[in-house]
N, C-alpha and C positions, 0 to 999 in steps of 0.2 A: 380597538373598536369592539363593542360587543354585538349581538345578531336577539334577537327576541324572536320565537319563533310563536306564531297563532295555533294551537292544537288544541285547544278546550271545546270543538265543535262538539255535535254526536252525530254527524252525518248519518242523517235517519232514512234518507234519499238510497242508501246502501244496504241495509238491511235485508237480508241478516250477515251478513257479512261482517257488520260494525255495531251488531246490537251488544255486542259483548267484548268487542275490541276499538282499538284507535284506528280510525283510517290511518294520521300518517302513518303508521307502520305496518299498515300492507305494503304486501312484497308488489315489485314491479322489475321484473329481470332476476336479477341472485340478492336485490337488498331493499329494505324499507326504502319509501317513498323520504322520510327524515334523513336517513343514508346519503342517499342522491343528493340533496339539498345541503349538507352540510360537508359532505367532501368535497366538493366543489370548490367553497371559499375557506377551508378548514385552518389553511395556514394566514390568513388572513384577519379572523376573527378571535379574539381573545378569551371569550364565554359566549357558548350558547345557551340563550336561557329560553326554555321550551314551558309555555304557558298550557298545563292540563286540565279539564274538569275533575271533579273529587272522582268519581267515575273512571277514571282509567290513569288515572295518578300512579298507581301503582304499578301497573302496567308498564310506562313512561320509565317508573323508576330502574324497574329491571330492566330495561332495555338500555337505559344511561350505563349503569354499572357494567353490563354485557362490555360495551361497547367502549368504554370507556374514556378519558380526555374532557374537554373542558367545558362539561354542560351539567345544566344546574335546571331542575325541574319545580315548576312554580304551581301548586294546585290552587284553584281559585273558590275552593269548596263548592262548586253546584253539584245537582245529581243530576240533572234533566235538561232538554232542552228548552221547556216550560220556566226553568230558571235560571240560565245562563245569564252571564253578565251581561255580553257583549264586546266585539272585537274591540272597541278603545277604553272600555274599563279593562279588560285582561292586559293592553298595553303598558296602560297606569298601573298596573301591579306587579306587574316583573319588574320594570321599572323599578318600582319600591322597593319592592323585597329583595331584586340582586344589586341596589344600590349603585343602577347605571349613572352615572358624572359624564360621562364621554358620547363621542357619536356615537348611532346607532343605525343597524340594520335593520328592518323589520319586514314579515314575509309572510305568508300563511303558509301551512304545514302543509297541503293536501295538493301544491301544483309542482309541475316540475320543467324543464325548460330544456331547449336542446343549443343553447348557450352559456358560457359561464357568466354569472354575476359579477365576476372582477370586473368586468368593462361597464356594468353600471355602478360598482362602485370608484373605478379611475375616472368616470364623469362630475360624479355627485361632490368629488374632493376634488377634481380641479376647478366646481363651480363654486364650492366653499359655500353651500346653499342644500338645505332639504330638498331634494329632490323625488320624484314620483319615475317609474317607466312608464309605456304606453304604449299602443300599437293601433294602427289603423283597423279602424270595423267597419264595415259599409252598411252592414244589416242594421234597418232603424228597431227590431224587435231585439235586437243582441244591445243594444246601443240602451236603450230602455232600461235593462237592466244590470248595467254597472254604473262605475264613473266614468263622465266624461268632460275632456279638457280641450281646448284651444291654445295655441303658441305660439311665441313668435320665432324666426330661423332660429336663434341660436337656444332655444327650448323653454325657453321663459314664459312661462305657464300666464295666459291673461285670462281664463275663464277656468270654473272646474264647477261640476256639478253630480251630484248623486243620482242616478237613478232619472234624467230628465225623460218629462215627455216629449218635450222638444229639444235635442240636441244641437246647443251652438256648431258643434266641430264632429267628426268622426275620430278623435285620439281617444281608444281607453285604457282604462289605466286598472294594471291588474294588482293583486294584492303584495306589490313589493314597494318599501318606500327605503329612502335614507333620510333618517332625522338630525338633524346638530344637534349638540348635547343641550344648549339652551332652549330649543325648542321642543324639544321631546318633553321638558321641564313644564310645557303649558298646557298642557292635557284638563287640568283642572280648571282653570279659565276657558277653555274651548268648550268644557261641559257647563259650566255656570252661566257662557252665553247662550247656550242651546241649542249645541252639537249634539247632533244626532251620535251615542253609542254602539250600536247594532252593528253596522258596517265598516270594514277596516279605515275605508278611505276617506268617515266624515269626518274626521279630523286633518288629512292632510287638507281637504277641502275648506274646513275653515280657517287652518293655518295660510291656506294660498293668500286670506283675503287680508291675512294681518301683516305679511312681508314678502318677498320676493323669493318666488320658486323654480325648478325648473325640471322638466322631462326629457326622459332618455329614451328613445326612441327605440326599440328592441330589434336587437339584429337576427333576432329567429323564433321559434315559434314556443307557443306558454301553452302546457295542456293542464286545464283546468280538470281534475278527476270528481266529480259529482254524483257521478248516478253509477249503476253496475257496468251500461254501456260505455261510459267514457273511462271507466277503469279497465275494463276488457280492450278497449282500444290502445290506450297507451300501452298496456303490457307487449302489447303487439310491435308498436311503433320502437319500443326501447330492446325489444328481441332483438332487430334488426340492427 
């Protein structure tokens, strides 16, 4: 299995903190935020391929070699946020260029979770289906601004939406998917029908509508790091 990881942001929201560096690899406790996320499932995964902007590619690269083991670094040539791809053209690109065939993990680079991702991925393989996680949001302004899905008991995804002003469900779904190796494959048809690029999850969302998907219900909490406050926070939380 290989793991695609989202880092070509420029988290501008941070600055200056990341006007000259990567967020994932600010530190949070004794290691990068990419650390955390990839020792986790480390024995798990076969290649991590970590998608950079031209902008801190190099950056990325030194910290691979630092670090060493089985990651492979994909620059997508932007400079700026003004010209970024977009989270599912960067998907489509690693994809290509580390010539993924097999399932897939995919994840953004900048969250971090105080659960391991094996138990979303021992779900996602014994539903033998692309699967999404999720977690209950009650706030209709928090709600607003992600994805949101509806299920049935055994997580089989019947609605998903970007971004709704009216939310069917309170499940949202944060930037971790599992894709099957066939579907990871239709990136290019999901863009030719008029899937939205910009956000990781317009594509798992227009994949829900072409087959059968389902969500993992997350057994503990995802801290989203955005802004300086929510990076000062987690530092805190992962002290502990």
């Amino acid at each position: 299995m290989k793991c695609i990881i989202l880092a070509a942001g420029y988290a501008t929201r941070l600055y200056p903190l990341t006007e000259n560096f990567p967020k994932p690899l600010l530190k949070v406790g004794d290691k990068a935020i990419l650390d955390w996320l990839i020792d986790d499932i480390k024995d798990q995964i076969d290649e991590f391929v970590v998608v950079s902007n031209h902008k801190f590619a190099g950056i990325f690269e030194e910290w691979a070699r630092e670090r060493g083991g089985n990651i492979t670094i994909v620059d997508d040539g932007t400079i700026s946020n003004e010209t970024r791809l977009g989270a599912v053209k960067d998907i489509q690109l690693a994809a290509k260029e580390a010539n993924i065939k097999e399932d897939c993990l995919v994840m953004a680079g900048d969250n971090l979770l105080d659960f391991s991702l094996q138990k979303f991925v021992d779900f996602a393989v014994s539903k033998d289906a692309s699967c999404v996680m999720c977690h209950e949001e009650n706030r209709l302004e928090a709600l607003r601004k992600t994805a949101v899905i509806t299920m049935e008991e055994d997580g089989k995804i019947t609605s998903y939406e970007e971004k709704p002003m009216e939310p069917k469900g309170n499940h949202a779904v944060p930037p971790f998917y599992f894709y099957k190796a066939e579907d990871l494959g239709s990136i290019q048809d999901a863009l030719d029908d008029g899937c939205g690029y910009d956000a990781p999850g317009s594509f798992a969302a227009w994949l829900s509508r072409q087959k059968t998907m389902y969500a993992f219900v997350m057994p503990g909490k995802r801290y989203d790091i955005g802004d300086v406050e929510s990076y000062e926070n987690v530092k805190k939380v992962f002290e502990k």
